[in-house]
N, C-alpha and C positions, 0 to 999 in steps of 0.2 A: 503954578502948582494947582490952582481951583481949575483952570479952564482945563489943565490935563485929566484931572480927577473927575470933571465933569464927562468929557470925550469919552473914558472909560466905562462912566457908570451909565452913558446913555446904551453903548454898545450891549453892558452888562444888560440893564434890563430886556434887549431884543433878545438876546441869550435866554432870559431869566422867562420871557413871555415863549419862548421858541420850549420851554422845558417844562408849559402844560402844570396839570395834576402837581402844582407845589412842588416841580420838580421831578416828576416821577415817571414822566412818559413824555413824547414827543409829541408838542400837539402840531395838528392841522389843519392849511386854512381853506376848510372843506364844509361844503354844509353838512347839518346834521343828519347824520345817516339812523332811518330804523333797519335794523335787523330782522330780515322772514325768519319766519319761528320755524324752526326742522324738527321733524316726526311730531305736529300735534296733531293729534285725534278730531276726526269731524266731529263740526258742532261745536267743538272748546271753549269755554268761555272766555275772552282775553285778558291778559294782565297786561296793564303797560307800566316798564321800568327805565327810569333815565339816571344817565349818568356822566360823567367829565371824562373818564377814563378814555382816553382817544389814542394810547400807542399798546405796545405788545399785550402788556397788561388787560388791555378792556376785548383782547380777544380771546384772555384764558377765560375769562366771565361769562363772554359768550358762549364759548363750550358748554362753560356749566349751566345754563340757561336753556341751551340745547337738550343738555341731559335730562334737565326737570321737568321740560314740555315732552319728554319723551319717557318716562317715569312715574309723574305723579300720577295719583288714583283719582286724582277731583274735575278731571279732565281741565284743566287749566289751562292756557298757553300764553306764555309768558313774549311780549314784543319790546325790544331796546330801543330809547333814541339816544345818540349821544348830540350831547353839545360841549363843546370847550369849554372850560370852566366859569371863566367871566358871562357866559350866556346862558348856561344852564341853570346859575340863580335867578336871576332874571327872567329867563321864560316860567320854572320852576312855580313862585309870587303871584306870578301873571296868571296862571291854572288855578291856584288856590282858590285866587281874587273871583276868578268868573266861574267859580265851581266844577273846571273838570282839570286837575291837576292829573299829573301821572298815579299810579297806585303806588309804587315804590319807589325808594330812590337810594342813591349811595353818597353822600356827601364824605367829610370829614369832622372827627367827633371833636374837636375845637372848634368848629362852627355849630355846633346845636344850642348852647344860646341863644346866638343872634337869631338862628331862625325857627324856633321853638318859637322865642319873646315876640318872633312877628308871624306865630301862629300857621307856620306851615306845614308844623310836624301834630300828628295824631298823638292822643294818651294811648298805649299800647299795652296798659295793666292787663284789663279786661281781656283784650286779643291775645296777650301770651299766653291767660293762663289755656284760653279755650283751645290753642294751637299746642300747648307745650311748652313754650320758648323757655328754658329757666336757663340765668345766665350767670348762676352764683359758678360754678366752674371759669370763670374769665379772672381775669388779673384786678385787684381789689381797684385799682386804678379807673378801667373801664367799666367796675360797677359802678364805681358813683357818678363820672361822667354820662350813663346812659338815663339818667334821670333826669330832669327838671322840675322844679318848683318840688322837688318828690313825688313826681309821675314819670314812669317808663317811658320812653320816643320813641326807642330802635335799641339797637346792640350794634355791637361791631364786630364786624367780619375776620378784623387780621391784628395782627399790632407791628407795625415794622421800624422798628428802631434803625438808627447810623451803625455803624460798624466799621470795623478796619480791613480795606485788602488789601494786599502785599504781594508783590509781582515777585514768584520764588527764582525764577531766574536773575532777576537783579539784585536777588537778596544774596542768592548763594555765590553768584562773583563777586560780592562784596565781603564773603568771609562768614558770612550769618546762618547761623540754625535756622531752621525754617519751621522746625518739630517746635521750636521755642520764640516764639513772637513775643513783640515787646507787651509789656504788662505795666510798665508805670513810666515816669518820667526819667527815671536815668537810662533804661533799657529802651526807649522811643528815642530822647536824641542821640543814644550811642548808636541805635539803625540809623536813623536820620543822616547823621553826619557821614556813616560807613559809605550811605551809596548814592551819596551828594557828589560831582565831580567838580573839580575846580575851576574847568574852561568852560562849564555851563549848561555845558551838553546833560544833563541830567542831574536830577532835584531829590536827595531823599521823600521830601511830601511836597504831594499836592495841594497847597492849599489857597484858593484862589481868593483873590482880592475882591471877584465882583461877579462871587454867583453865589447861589441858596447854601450848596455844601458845608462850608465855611463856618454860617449864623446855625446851623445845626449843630454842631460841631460846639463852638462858642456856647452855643447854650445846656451842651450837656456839661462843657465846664464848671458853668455858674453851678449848677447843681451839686459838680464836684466840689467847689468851697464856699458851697455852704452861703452861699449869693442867692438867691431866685426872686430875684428879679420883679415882677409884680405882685402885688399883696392878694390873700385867700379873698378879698371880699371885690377885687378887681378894682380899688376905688386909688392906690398908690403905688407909685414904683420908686422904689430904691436902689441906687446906684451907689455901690460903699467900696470900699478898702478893696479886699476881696473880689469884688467885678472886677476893681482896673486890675487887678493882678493877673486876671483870665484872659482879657482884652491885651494887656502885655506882652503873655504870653505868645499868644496869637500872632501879633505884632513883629516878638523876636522872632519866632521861625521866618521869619521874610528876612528881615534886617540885620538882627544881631548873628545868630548861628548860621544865618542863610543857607536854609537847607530847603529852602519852598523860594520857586520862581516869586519876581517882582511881577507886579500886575495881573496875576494868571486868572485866566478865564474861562477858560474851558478843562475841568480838570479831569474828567471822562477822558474826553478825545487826550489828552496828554498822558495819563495813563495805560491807554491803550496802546499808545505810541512809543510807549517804555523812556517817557521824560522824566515820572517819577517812578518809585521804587515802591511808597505808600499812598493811597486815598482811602478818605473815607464814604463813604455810600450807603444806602438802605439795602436791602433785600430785593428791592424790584431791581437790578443793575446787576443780579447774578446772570442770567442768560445773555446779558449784554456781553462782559466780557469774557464770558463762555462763547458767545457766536464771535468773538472781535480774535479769538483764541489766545488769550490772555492768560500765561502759566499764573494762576496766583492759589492763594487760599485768604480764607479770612480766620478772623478773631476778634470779640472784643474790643474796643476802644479802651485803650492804655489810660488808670488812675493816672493823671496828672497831677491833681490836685489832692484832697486828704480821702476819699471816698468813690466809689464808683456812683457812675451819672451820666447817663446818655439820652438825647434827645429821640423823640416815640412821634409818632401820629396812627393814625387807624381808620381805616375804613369803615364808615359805619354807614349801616342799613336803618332805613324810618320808611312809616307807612304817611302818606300826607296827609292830612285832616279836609275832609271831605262830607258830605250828608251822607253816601251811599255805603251804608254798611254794611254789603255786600261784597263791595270791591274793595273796602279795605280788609276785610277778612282774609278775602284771596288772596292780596297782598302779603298778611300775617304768613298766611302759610307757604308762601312761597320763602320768606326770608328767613322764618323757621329751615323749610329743608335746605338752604343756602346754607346755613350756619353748620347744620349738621354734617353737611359735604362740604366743609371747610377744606377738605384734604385736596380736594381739585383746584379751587384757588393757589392754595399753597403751591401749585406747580408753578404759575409765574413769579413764586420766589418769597413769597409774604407769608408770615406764620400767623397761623390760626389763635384769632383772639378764643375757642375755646381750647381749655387745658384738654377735656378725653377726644378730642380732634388734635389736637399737637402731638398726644403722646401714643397717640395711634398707630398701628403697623404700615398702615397705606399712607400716614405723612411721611414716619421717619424711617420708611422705607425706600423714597425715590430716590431717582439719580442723584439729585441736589441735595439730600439734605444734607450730608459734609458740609455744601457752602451754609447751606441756613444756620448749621448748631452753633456759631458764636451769635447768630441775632435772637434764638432761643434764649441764650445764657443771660442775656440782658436784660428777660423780660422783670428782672423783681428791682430792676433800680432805673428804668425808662422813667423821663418825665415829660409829661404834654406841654405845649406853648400854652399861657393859660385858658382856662375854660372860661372863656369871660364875654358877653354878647359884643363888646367891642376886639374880639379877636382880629377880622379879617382889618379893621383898620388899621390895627397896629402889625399886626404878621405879616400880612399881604406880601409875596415875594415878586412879585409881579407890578408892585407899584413903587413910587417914591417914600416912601415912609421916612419918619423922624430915625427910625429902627436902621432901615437899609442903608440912608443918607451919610449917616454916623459912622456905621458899623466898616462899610466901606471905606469911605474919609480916615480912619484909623490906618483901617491896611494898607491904604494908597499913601499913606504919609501926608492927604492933604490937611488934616489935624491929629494934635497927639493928644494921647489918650485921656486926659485928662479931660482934654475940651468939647472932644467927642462923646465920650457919657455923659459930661454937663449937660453938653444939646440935647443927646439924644435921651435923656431924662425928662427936660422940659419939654420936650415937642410930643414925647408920650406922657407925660400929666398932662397937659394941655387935651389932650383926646381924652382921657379918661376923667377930666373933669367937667367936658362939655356933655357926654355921654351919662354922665352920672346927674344933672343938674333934674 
């Protein structure tokens, strides 16, 4: 059983490393490309911006990037590099270190601890107010995460929670309303089961054993009963009653109800493929299976548990701490008008971390937003993987963690549940008490 469980999870991680952006885009193994700036005015002064974003998604950016160099009044002109993620912290450090870092950047706002604490991100109080930037319209959530120590860093661009999509074609041979999607636990495995088939050929849900999907999914549970997992001051993690009840749950759709394939690894490509009925997914994965022509619609992720509770992360914009304050100025106002042209991001599928950018005529007027309004809906009960400088050790999807090790081993059947949160309790204390010493 270990050496199976092993087989699997190394596969999963090439999966897991092949899925970039935490999952959100397809990375490539390409050097880093800058981007020539289109329509900027002789003379411009330049801005340079970096970021991980390396699949569909880091070409809606570039658009908008396009737009700004070809818009703003400060003659500006804004130049990309991207690097894959694991490289673009790394060179990122490396700028700070020898003083010419990039001017801007897009990270993710569970990492602005860690790289706040190691001093890569600028105080941004001053630069807001001189640019404009107020960011009290964003979800209370992303206001207290864009601070540190009680100084501004950055904002965030988007906020794109998990969500449920539902292949209506499979739904409606199965006898199901489609006007009417599941909403809690008894109406999710009554779909589940409906359009489960018994010789295998197809899975009410997607829910793979050994990829990111899954641990998002899991985690907006915890939330749901009332579980969450590491404590406000990042120093313990609690693993109670309640967890294992979530982790269980998780568990039975494979085993007991068996309405989610054994081992599943790819649960995009299987949904597109119409093996399941439901997955869960972010907002960046609408134009996916909009281009794969995938009949579905979304909704919501079904109350399982006593509460609504869904896993979030975001996009978030920082100017880098640098001498030259000038170029971080630029910088400000560049991510200033970024933010306020929210609405062009939002075409790769991501809703605008501001509220009068969300409820604006040019967001929730495009083709897509039908699919986005259940990842709207979710913005007042999203919860972040914690804000805590040791995030990436513990989250990290891309790596072995005590988190993935576990979380896996549960679904594979290579431990039951019980001895899977034991470990994976102790192997994250153990991080967070070396990190805290």
């Amino acid at each position: 059983m270990f050496k199976r469980f092993s087989a699997l999870a190394a596969c999963a991680m090439v999966a897991v490393l092949l899925a970039g952006n935490m999952g959100h885009a397809a990375a490539q193994a390409t050097p880093p490309a800058t981007a020539a700036a289109a329509a900027c005015k002789a003379g411009a002064t330049p801005v340079s911006f970096w970021h991980g974003l390396t699949g569909p998604d880091g070409a809606y950016l570039g658009k908008l990037v396009n737009q700004f160099n070809a818009e703003n009044k400060d003659n500006l002109c804004v130049t990309i590099t991207v690097y894959n993620w694991d490289v673009f912290f790394d060179k990122w450090l490396s700028g700070v270190a020898a003083g010419n870092p990039p001017d801007a950047v897009v990270l993710h706002i569970n990492e602005v601890p860690q790289y706040a604490k190691l001093g890569a991100m600028a105080n941004m109080d001053d630069l807001a107010k001189t640019v404009g930037l107020d960011i009290s319209g964003f979800p209370q959530t992303q206001q207290t995460y864009s601070k540190y120590d009680g100084k501004l860093v950055g904002a965030p661009l988007d906020v794109h929670p998990m969500g449920m999509y539902i292949n209506t074609d499979i739904a409606k041979a199965a006898g199901l309303d489609v006007t009417k999607p599941p909403t809690d636990k008894t109406s999710f495995l009554d779909w589940a089961q409906k359009m489960t088939k018994a010789d295998g050929s197809q899975y009410g849900v997607c829910f793979a054993s050994v990829n990111t999907q899954s641990f998002r999914v899991w985690y907006g549970w915890l939330w749901q009963n009332d579980a969450p997992f590491i404590s406000d001051d990042g120093k313990k993690i609690t693993v109670n009653s309640p967890a294992a009840e979530t982790l269980q749950f998780a568990v039975d759709l494979i085993n007991k109800y068996k309405v989610a394939p054994q081992g599943e690894q790819d649960p995009d490509t299987d949904f597109i493929n119409g093996k399941c009925g439901i997955t869960f997914q972010g907002p960046w994965y609408i134009h996916g299976f909009i281009d794969a022509k995938v009949p579905y619609i979304t909704a919501p992720q079904p109350v399982i548990f006593k509460h609504p509770g869904v896993w979030a992360s975001d996009h978030f914009m920082a100017v880098s701490k640098q001498s030259d304050a000038t170029h971080q100025l630029n910088a400000a106002k560049f991510i200033k008008w970024t933010i306020d042209h929210a609405n062009l991001w939002g075409l790769s599928g991501m809703v605008p971390a501001d509220k009068s950018v969300r409820e604006g005529a040019a967001y929730t007027g495009s083709d897509i937003y039908k699919y986005q309004k259940a990842f709207v809906d979710e913005l007042d009960y999203t919860h972040l993987t914690p804000v805590i400088a040791q995030s990436t050790e513990i989250f990290a999807e891309n790596n072995q963690t005590p988190l993935v090790i576990n979380f896996q081993a549960a679904l594979l059947g290579a431990k039951d549940v019980a001895t899977a949160l034991k470990d994976m309790q102790d192997g994250i204390q153990s991080v967070l008490d070396k990190s805290n010493k």
